[in-house]
ZAMARGU-4260 file (C-alpha; in steps of 0.2 Angstrom, whole numbers, plus 5000, padded with zeros to 4 digits):
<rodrens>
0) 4882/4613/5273 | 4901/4606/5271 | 4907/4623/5267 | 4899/4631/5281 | 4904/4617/5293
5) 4922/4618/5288 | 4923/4638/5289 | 4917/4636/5308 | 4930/4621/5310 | 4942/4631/5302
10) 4940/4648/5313 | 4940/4637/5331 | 4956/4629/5324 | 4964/4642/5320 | 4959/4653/5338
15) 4962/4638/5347 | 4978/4632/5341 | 4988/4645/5331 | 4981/4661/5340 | 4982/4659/5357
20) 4999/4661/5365 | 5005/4650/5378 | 5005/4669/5389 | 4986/4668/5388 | 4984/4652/5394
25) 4995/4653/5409 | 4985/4669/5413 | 4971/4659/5410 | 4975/4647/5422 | 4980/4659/5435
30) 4964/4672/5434 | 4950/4661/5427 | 4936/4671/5424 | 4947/4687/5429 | 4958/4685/5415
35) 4960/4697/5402 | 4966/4685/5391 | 4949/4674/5392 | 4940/4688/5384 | 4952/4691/5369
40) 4954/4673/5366 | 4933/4673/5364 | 4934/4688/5354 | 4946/4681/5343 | 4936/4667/5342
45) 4922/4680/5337 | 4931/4690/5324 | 4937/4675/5313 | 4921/4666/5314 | 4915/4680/5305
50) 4928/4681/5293 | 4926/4662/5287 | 4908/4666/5286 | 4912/4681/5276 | 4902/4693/5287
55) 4886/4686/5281 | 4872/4693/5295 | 4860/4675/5293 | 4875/4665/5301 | 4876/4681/5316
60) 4864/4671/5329 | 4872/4654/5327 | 4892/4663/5326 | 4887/4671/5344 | 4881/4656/5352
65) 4897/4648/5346 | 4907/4663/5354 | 4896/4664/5373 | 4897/4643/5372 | 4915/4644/5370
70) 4916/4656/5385 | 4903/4646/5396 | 4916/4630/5391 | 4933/4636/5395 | 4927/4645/5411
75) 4921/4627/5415 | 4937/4621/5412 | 4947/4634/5421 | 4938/4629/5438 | 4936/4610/5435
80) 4954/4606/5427 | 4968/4600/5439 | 4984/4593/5436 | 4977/4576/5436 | 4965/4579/5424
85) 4973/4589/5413 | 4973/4579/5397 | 4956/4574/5402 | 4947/4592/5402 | 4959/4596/5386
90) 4950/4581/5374 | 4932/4586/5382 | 4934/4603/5380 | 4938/4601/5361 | 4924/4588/5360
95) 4912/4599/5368 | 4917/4614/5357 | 4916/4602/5340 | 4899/4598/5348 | 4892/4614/5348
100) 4901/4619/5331 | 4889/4603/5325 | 4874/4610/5332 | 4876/4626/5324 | 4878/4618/5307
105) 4861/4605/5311 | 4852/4624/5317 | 4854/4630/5299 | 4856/4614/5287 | 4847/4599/5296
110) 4855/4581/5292 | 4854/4565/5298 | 4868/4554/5303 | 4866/4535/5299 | 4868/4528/5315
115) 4863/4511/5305 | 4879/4511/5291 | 4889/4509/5308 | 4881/4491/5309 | 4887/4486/5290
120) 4899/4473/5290 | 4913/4480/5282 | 4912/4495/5298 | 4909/4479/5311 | 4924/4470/5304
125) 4935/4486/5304 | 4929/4490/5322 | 4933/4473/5327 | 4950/4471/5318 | 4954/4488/5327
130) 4951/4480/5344 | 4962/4466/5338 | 4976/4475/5333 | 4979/4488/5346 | 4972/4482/5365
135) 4970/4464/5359 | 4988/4461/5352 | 4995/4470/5368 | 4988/4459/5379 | 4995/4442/5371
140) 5012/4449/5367 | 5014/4453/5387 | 5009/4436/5389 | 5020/4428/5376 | 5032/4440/5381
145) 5030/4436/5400 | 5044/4423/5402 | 5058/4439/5394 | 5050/4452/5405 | 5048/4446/5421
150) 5067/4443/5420 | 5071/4460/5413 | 5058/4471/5420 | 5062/4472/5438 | 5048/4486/5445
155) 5030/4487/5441 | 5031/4506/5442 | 5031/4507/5419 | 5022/4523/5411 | 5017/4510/5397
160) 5026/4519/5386 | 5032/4503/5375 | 5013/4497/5375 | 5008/4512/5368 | 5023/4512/5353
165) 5018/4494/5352 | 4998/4498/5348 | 5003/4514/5336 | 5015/4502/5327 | 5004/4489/5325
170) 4993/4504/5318 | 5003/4510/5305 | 5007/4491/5299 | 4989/4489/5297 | 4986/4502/5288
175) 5001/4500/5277 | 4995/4484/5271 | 4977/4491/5267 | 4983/4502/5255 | 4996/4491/5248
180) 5011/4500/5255 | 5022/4486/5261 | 5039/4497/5260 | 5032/4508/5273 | 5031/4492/5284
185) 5051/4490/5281 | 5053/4512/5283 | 5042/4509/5299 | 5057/4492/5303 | 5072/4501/5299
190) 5067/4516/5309 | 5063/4507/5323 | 5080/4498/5325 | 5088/4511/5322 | 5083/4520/5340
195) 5084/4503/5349 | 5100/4500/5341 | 5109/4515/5357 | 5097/4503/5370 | 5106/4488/5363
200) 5122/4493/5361 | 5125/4500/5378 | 5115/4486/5388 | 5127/4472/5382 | 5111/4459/5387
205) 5108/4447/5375 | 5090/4445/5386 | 5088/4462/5383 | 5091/4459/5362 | 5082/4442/5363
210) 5064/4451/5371 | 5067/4466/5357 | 5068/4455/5344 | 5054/4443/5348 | 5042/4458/5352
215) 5045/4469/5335 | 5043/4452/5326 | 5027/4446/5335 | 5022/4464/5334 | 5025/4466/5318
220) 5016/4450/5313 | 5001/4453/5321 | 5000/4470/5314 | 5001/4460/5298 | 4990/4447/5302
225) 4975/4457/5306 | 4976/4468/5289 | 4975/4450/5279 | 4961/4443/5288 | 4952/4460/5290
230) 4955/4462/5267 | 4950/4444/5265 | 4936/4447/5277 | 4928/4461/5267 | 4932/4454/5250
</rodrens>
C-alpha cells in the first residue's frame, strides 16, 4: 500500500512541480479550458503515473480517475481562482488532488485511520504545545511588547511579516530542544542578528535596539519554555 501510495505521490509531484513550465500556466490562466497547455499538463500527469506504477494494467481504472479528476480540479481552479484568492485555491487545489490520490490507494488497499490515536495524550499535549508556541506566544509578546511598539510602529497598515518570522522561529527552537539540538538554537541566534544587525546599524534608535532585543529574547524563551514543559509533560 505505502509503495503504491508513494509511486502515485511521486508522479503528481513531479507533474505538478518540476514539469510544468511557468509558459503553461500563464496559458493556463489566460485560455482555461481552451488551453493547450491544460491537456498536456493532464497527459503528463497520465504518462508518469504510469511509469511509477510500471505500466501494470490493474492500477489503469484508478491511474485514469486520477488523470480526468486532475482535469475536473484545475479547470475549477482556473474559473474560480482570482488575485485574492490566489494562495487559497493553490493549497485546496494540492489538497483536493492529495485527496483523490488517497482514495485511489483506499479503492485498492483499504485502511483505516485512527482517528482515536489523535486523542492520546502525548498527540493532545503536542497539539496544545503547538498552539502555545506559535499563535499563543504571538499574542503575549505584542502585549508585553505594546509599551516598545506603539512608540515605534507609527501605521497600523504591517503585512505581519515579523509575526510570522516570530512563530517560525519559535518553531524551530521548539523543535531544536525536542531533539536535543541546542547549538541550532544559537545557529538560529547568530543568524538572526546578523540581518537585523543592517536594521540596527542604520536606524541609530536605541528604541529601536531596546524592542529587538526584548522581543528575540522573549521569543526565544518561550520557544524554550514550551519544548520543556511539553518533554516534562510526556515524560
Amino acid at each position: 500500500m505505502v509503495a503504491f501510495f508513494l509511486s502515485l505521490l511521486l508522479a503528481h509531484l513531479i507533474g505538478d512541480f518540476l514539469l510544468q513550465p511557468t509558459a503553461w500556466v500563464k496559458d493556463k490562466k489566460k485560455k482555461k479550458i481552451k488551453s493547450k497547455y491544460l491537456y498536456y499538463h493532464v497527459g503528463v500527469h497520465l504518462l508518469l503515473l504510469l511509469i511509477t506504477t510500471q505500466f501494470n494494467s490493474y492500477y489503469l481504472p484508478g491511474i485514469l480517475f486520477i488523470a480526468l479528476s486532475h482535469l475536473g480540479i484545475d479547470c475549477a481552479k482556473l474559473y474560480f481562482e482570482k488575485k485574492k484568492t490566489a494562495k487559497f485555491w493553490f493549497f485546496a487545489d494540492q489538497l483536493m488532488h492529495l485527496t483523490v490520490i488517497a482514495a485511489v490507494v483506499y479503492c485498492y488497499f483499504p485502511y483505516q485511520i485512527p482517528i482515536s490515536n489523535l486523542y492520546s495524550q502525548q498527540n493532545l499535549a503536542l497539539i496544545t504545545a503547538l498552539v502555545l508556541v506559535t499563535y499563543v506566544s504571538a499574542i503575549i509578546l505584542k502585549v508585553l511588547l505594546s509599551k516598545w511598539s506603539e512608540q515605534i510602529i507609527k501605521t497600523d497598515n504591517t503585512n505581519n511579516a515579523g509575526k510570522y518570522i516570530g512563530i517560525l522561529e519559535r518553531l524551530f527552537i521548539f523543535f531544536f530542544v525536542l531533539i536535543n539540538f541546542w547549538e541550532g538554537i544559537g545557529f538560529l541566534l547568530a543568524a538572526k542578528s546578523i540581518f537585523r544587525f543592517g536594521d540596527l546599524k542604520e536606524s541609530k534608535d536605541v528604541r529601536l535596539t531596546e524592542y529587538i532585543l526584548i522581543g528575540t529574547l522573549l521569543s526565544f524563551g518561550l520557544g524554550i519554555l514550551c519544548a520543556m514543559l511539553y518533554k516534562n509533560f510526556i515524560v
